[in-house]
C-alpha positions in Angstrom: -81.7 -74.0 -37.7 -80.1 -71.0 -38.7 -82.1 -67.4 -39.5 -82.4 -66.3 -42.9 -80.9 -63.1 -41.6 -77.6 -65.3 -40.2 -77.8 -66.4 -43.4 -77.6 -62.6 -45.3 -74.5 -62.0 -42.4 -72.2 -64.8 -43.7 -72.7 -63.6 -47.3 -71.9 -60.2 -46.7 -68.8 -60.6 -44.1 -65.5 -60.7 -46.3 -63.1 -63.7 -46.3 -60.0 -63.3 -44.6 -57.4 -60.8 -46.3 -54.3 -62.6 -47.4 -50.9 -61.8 -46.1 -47.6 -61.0 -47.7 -46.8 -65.0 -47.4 -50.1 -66.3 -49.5 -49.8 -63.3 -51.5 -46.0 -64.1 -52.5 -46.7 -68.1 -52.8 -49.5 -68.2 -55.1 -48.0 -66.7 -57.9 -44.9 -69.0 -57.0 -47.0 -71.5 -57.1 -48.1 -70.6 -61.0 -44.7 -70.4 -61.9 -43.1 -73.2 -60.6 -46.6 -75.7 -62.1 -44.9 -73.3 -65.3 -41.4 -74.4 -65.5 -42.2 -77.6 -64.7 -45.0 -78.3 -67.4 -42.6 -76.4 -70.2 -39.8 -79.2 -68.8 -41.8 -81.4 -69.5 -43.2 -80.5 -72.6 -39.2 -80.2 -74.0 -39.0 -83.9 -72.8 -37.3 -83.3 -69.5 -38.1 -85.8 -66.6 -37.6 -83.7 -63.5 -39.8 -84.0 -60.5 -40.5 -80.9 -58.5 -37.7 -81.5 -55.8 -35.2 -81.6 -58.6 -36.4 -79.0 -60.3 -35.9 -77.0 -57.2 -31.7 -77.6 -57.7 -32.3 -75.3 -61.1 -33.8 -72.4 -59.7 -31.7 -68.9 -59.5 -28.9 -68.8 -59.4 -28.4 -72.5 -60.5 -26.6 -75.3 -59.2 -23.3 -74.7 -61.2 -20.2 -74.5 -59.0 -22.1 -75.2 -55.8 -22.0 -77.2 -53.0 -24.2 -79.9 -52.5 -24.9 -78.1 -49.2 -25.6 -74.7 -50.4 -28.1 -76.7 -53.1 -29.7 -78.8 -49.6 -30.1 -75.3 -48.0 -31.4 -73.3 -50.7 -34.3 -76.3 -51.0 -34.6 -77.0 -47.8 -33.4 -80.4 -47.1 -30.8 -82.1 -45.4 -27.6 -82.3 -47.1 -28.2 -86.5 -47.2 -31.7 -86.0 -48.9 -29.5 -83.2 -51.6 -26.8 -86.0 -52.5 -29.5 -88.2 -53.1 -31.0 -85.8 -55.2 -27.9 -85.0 -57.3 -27.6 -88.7 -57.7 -30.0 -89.1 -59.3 -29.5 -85.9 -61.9 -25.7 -87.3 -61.9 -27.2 -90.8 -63.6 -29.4 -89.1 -66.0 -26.3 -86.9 -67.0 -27.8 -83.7 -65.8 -25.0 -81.9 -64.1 -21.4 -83.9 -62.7 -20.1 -83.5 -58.9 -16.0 -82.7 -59.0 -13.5 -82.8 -55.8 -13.7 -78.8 -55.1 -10.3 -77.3 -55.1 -11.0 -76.3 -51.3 -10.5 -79.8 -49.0 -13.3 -81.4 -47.9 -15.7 -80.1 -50.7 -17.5 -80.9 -53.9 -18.8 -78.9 -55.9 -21.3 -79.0 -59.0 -21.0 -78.6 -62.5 -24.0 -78.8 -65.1 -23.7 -80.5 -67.9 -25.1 -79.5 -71.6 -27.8 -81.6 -70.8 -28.5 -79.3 -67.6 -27.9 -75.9 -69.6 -30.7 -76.9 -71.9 -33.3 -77.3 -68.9 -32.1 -73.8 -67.4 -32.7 -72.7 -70.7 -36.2 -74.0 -70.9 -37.0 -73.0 -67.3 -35.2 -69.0 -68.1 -37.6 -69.3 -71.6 -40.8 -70.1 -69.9 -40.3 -67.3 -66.8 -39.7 -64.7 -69.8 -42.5 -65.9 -71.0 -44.5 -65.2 -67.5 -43.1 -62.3 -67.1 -44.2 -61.2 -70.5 -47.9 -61.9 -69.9 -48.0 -60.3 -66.0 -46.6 -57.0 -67.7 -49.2 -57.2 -70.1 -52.1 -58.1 -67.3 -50.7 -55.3 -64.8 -49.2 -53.0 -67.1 -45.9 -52.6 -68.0 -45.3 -50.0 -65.4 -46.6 -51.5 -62.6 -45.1 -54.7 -63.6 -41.7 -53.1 -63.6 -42.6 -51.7 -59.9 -43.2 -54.9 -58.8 -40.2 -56.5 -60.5 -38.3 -53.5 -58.8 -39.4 -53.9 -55.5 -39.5 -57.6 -55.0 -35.7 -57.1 -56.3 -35.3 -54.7 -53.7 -36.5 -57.0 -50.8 -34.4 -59.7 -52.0 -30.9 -57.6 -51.8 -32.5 -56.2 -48.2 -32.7 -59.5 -47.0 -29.1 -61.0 -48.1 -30.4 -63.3 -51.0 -29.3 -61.3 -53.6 -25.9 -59.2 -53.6 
């Protein structure tokens, strides 16, 4: 049976620090629940995988395999994907002028969701500037920007 003093030890040692991974996926994590419940909310019926085809910079004019690698899935488990967006007249594929290529195009049904998604993120943003100040919020904005170009995901 443990000590009363092992006790007072576990209390007082600090939980593990998070890293730059947990630190970057929980506020993903707030924005995506976001998006999704705003989608909702303006009568959209995405799941979360097809949401994920909408996120920056958007599925228009892109492969189905650029689409599969920016969500992480194979490029079979994408055109299933689009498929079903395709039926619900979310976005259209087209032969891509380049041979053995198709390409995506959204539709006005599409625009409205990135619409919805860009209104709710504004929205987000809004608030965390107001929680962190706007200063600090444009700092983090700046240097999360900054990461992205230094890794190649942004030009």
């Amino acid at each position: 049976m443990p000590s009363g003093r092992s006790k007072e030890r576990e209390k007082e040692e600090p939980g593990p620090t998070p890293l730059i991974g947990a630190l970057l996926r929980l506020p993903h994590e707030v924005v995506m629940a976001r998006m999704h419940a705003a989608l909702e909310g303006a009568g959209f019926d995405l799941s979360q995988t097809e949401l994920g085809v909408f996120l920056f910079p958007g599925p228009d004019g892109r492969r189905p395999s650029d689409l599969a690698r920016q969500s992480a899935m194979s490029r079979q488990a994408m055109n299933y994907v689009l498929s079903g967006l395709e039926e619900r007249r979310y976005l259209q594929r087209h032969d891509a002028e380049a041979p053995n290529g198709r390409v995506v195009r959204v539709s006005e049904r599409g625009r409205r969701v990135i619409r919805v998604i860009r209104a709710e993120v504004e929205e987000i943003e809004r608030q965390w500037a107001m929680q962190l100040g706007a200063q600090r919020f444009g700092e983090l904005r700046a240097t999360l920007q900054d990461l992205a170009t230094g890794l190649g995901k942004l030009g």
